[in-house]
Backbone as JSON, one array per atom type, in Angstrom:
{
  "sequence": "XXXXXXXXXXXXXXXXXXXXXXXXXXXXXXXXXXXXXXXXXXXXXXXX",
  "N": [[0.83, -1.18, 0.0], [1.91, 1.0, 0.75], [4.13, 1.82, -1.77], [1.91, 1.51, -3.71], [0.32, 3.84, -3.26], [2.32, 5.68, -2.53], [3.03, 7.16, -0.15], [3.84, 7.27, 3.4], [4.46, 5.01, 6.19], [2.76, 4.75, 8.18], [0.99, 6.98, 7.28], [-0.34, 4.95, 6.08], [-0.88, 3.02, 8.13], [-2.86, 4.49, 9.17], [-4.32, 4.02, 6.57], [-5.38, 2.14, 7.19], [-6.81, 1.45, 9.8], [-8.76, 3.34, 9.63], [-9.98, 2.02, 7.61], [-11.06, -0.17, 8.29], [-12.64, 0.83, 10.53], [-14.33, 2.21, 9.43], [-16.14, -0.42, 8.14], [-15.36, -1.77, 5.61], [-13.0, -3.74, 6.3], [-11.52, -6.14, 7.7], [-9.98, -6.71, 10.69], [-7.77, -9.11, 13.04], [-7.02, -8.52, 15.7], [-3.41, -7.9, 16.9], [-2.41, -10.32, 15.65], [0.04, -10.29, 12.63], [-0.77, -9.54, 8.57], [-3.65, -9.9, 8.68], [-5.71, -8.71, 7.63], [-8.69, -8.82, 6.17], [-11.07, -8.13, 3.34], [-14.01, -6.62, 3.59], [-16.46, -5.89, 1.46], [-18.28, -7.44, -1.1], [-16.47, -8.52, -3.82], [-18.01, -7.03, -6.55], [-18.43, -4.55, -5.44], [-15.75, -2.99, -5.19], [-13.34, -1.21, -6.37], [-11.61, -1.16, -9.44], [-8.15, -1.12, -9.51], [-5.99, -1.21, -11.7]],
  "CA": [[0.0, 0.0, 0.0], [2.76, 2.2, 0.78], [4.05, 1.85, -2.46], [1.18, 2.0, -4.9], [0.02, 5.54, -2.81], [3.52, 6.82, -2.55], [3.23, 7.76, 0.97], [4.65, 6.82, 4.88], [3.65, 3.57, 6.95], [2.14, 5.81, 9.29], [0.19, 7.04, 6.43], [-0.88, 3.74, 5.82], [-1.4, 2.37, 9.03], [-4.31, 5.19, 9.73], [-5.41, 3.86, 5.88], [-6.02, 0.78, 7.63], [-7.46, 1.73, 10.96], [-10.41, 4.37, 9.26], [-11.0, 1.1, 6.81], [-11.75, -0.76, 9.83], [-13.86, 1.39, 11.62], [-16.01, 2.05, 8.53], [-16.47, -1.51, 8.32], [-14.54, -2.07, 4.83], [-12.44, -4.75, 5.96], [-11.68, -6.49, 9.09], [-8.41, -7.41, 10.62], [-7.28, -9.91, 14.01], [-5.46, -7.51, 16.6], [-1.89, -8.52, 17.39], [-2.11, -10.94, 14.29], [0.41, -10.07, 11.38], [-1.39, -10.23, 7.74], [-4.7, -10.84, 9.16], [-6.68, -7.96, 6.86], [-9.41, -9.6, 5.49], [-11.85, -7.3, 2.81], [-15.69, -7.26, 3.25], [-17.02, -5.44, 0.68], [-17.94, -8.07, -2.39], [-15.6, -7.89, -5.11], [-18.05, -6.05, -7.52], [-18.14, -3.15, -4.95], [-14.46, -2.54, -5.31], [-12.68, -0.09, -7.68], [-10.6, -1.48, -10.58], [-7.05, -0.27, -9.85], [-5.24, -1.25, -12.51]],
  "C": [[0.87, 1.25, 0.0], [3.32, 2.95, -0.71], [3.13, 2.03, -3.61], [0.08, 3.39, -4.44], [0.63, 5.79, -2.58], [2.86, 7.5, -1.26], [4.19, 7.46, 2.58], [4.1, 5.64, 5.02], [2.79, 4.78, 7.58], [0.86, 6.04, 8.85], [-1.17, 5.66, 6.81], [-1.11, 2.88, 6.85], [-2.88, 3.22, 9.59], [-4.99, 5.17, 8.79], [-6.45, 2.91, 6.42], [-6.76, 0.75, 8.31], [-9.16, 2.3, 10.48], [-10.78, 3.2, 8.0], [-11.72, 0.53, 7.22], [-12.93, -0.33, 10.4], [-15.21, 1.92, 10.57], [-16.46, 1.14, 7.68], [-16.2, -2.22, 6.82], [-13.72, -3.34, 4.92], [-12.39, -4.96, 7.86], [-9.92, -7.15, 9.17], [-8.46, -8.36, 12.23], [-5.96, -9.07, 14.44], [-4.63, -8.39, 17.14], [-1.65, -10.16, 16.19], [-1.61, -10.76, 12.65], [-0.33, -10.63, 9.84], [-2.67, -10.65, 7.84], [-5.77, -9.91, 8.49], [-7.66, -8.67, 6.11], [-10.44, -8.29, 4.56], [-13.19, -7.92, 2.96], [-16.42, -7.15, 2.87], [-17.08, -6.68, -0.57], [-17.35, -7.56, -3.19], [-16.18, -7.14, -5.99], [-18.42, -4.36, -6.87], [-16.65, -2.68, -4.76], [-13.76, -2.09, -6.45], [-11.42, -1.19, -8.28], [-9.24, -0.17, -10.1], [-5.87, -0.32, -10.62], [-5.42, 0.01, -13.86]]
}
């Protein structure tokens, strides 16, 4: 993520957090890798 928005971790750890809390995806606290998405795939933007 850092990479394909050219920004900080930091950045990108408060993308993660406000995805979370507006119920976008879900993650397992103190579990590395554990992001799961919960929007069906045809509600998600093409980013290629």
């Amino acid at each position: 993520m850092q990479r394909y928005f050219r920004t900080s971790p930091p950045t990108v750890h408060s993308m993660v957090v406000r995805l979370e809390q507006c119920g976008f995806i879900h993650r397992v606290p103190g579990q590395a890798r554990s992001i799961r998405v919960v929007l069906p795939p045809e509600q998600l933007p093409n980013l290629e």
